[in-house]
N, C-alpha and C positions, 0 to 999 in steps of 0.2 A: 486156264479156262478156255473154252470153246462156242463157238457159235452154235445156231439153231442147227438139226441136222437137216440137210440136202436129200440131194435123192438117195431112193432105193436104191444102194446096186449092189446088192447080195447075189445076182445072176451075173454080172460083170468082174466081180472078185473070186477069186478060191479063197473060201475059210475055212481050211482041215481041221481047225478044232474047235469047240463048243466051252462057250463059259462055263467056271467051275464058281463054286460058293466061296464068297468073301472070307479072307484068311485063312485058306488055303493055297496047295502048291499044285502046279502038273508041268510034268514033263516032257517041252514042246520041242525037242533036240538033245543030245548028248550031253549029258549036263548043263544042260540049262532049264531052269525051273521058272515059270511064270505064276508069280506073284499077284492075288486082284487084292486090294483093299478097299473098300469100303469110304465115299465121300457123302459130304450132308447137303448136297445140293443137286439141282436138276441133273447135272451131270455126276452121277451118284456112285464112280466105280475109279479107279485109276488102277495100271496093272505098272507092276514093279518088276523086277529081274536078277536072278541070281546064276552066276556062275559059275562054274566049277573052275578052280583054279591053282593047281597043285593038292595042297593041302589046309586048301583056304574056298573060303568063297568070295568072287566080287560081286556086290549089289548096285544096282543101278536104280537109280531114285529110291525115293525112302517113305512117300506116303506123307499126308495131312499132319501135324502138330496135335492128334487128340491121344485122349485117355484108351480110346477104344480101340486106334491103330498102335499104339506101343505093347496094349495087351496078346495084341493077332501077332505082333513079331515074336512077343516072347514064346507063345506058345510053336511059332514055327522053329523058332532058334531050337526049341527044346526037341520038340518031334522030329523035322523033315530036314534037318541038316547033317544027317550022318556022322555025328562027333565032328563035323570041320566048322570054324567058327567061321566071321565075316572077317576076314582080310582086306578088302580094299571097300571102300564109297566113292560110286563115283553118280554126279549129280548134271540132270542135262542141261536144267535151268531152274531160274529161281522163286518158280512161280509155286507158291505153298502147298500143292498138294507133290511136288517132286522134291523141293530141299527139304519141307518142315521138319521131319525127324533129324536133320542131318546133326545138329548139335547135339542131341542126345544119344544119337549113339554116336557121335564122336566121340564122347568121355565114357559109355559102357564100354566100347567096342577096342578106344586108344587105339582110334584110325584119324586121319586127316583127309576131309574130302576132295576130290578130284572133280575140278570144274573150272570152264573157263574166265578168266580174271572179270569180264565184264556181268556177269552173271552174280559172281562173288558180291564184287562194290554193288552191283545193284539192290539184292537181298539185302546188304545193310542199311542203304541207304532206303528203300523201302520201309523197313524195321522200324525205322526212328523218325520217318515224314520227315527226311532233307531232302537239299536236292532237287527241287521240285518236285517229289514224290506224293507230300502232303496232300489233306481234304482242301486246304486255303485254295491253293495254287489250282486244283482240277477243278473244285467250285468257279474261279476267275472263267478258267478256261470254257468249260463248259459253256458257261454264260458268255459268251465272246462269239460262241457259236451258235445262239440263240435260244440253250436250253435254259428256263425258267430254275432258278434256285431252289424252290420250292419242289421242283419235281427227284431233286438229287436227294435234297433232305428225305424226300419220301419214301427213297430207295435202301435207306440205312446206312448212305454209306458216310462213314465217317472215321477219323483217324486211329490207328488201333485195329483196324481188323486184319491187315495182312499180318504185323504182329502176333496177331493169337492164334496166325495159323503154324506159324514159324518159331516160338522162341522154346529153347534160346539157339539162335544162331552160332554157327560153330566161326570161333575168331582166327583160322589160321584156314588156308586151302593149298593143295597142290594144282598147281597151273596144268591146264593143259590148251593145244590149240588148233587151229586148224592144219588135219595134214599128220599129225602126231599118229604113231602107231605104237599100240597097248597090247601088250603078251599079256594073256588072260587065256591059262590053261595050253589046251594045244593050237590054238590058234592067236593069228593077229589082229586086231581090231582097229581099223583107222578111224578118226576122229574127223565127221565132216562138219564144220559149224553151218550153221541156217543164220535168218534176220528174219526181222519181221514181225515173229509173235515174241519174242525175246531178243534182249539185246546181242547175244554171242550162244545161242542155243547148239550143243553139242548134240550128234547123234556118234551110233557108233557101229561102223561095215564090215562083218568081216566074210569075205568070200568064199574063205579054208572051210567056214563052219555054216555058209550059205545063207546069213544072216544077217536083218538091218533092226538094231533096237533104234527106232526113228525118233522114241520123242515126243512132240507134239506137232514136229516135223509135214509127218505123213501120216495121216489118221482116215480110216477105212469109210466110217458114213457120215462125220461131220466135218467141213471147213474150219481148222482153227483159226480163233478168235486173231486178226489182227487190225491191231488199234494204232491212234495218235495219243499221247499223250502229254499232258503240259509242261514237260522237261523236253520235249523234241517238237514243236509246236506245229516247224515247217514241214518236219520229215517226209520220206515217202516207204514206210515200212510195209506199203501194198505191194510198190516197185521191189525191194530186197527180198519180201520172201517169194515172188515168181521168181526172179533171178537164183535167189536158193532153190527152188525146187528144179535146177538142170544138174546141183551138184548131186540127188540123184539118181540122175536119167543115164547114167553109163553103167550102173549096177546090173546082175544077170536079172534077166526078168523073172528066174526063177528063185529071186530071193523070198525067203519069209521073212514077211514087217513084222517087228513086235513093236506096237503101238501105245502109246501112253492109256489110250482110250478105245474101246471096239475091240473085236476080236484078230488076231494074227491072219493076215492075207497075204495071198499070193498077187502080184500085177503090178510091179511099179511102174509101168511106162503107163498102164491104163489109169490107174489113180493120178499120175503127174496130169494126163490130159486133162481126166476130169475136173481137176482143182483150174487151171488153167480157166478151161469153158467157164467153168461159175462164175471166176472173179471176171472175167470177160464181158460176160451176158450183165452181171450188176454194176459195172462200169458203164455198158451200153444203155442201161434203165434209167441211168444216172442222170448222165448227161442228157439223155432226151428230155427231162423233165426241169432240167436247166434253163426255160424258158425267159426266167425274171430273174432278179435278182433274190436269192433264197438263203437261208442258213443252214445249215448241217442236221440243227432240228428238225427245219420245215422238211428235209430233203427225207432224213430217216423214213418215214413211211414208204418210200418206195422201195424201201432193203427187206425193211420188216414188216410185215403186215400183220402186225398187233401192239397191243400197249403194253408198255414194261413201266409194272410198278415197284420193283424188286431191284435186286442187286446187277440183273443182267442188263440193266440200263443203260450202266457203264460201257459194257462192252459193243452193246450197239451202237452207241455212240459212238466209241471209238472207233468203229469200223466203220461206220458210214464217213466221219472225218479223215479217215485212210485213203476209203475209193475218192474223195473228194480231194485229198493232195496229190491222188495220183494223176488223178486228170488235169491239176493244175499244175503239177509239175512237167505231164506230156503237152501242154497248152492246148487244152482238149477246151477248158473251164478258163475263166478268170476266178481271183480271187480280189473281194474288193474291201476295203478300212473303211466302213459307211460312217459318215458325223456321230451317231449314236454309241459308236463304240463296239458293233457290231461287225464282223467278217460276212461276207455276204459271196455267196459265188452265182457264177453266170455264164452261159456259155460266149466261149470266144469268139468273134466276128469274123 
């Protein structure tokens, strides 16, 4: 999932191609075919990836856990694959609109997906609410940070939904890691892991073919979502994905992104800036507004400037408790244990 979108900068990007209609294919390089399916939420599209490879194809993410996405594959498996079946899965991370198919055509397809180990444990452990993954545990949390329990109930969220985006999850994976490089076809493709929106989120570079499938990585008009959540309470996963976004600032600039969301662009060093300013300027709002002592709810308004009564609650949340570890991780902020039970930050003297 992803945040509100940012600016316009369709005059600051090359976008040589133009969306095509939900379940369907086009052909945006030498055998490689771009994938869009169809999501049921504000962010209502994810684009998937196929590539030619030998006498196979490798797919790269798999699309939402529904009835409607298994129907759009079968029809492409049938039409736009040229008699070559899917040979490899490979999965960037574990968030349900990129693994949820992965079980099920694990057992159509008797393939084993290829994905980083922390991505894997984490899909299961999301699956089943361990682990801290649970509504109990994010409910605590939440509330620690000042958001009202009543506001979460109101949002839907409740145990079981990541579940329905994903099952069944496939019980066996092929490791891969950071650094690893993947023959796929005529070219090689290196594995850069990111942090941040996920815990070991893979993308995949290959130069031969002048190409970056990013992910959620590098997304062309919105800021992916990155959160705190109540299994890593202290973290600073605002710190780890800037730091991911240098692994890739040495890419040609004349790569083509193929992005999880938005359409394929040309400009990695312009988009790395841009992501950079943002989280910049809303760390800069942040702390100015750190005047008293405040909690992560109080603070939210100055990220967002509207009220979440829905599912996207969550995600505000956890990014406004992101830029807020990140400041108290650079001792920008304090963070303070108030008598009430409450986390309370403040700027530092």
């Amino acid at each position: 999932m992803s945040s509100r979108p940012q600016l316009d900068i369709q005059g600051e990007l090359r976008y040589p191609f133009e969306a095509h209609a939900s379940g369907t294919t086009q052909e945006i390089a030498p055998g490689v075919l771009w994938v869009r399916m169809p999501l049921p939420f504000a962010l209502d599209h994810i684009n998937l990836w196929l590539v030619a490879d030998g006498t196979h194809w490798t797919m790269v993410d798999c699309g939402l856990a529904t009835n409607t996405t298994r129907s759009l594959w079968e029809d492409i498996f049938a039409r736009d694959l040229g008699g070559r079946a899917i040979g490899r899965v490979i999965v960037t991370h574990y968030h349900p609109d990129h693994i949820g198919l992965a079980g099920w055509l694990s057992a159509k397809l008797n393939v084993v997906p290829w994905m980083t180990r922390g991505e894997f444990l984490t899909a299961h452990a999301a699956c089943h609410s361990v682990g801290g993954t649970g509504y109990a545990p994010l409910r605590h949390f939440f509330a620690r940070h000042g958001l009202a329990p009543a506001r979460l109930e109101a949002a839907g969220v409740k145990d079981g939904t990541y579940r329905r985006g994903v099952e069944p999850l496939p019980e066996t994976f092929r490791r891969i890691r950071n650094g690893d490089r993947i023959a796929i076809g005529d070219h090689s493709w290196q594995v850069i892991v990111g942090y941040g929106h996920a815990p070991e989120h893979a993308a995949l570079a290959s130069g031969g073919a002048g190409l970056l499938i990013a992910g959620d990585m590098l997304l062309p008009r919105i800021s992916t979502n990155v959160s705190v959540w109540p299994v890593e309470p202290d973290g600073d996963p605002l710190g780890d994905f800037l730091d991911s976004l240098d692994r890739f600032a040495g890419l040609d600039a004349g790569t083509l992104v193929l992005p999880s969301h938005g359409l394929p662009f040309r400009g990695i060093p312009t988009r790395i800036g841009q992501l950079k300013a943002h989280h910049a300027s809303r760390l800069e709002k942040l702390a100015a507004v750190c005047d008293g002592e405040k909690t992560a709810a109080e603070l939210m308004p100055a990220l967002f400037r509207r009220e979440f009564t829905d599912y996207q609650l969550l995600f505000a949340m956890g990014e406004t408790i992101a830029h807020l570890n990140h400041l108290w991780h650079k001792g920008v902020v304090q963070r303070i244990a108030c008598p009430d039970g409450l986390w309370r930050f403040v700027r530092a003297a």
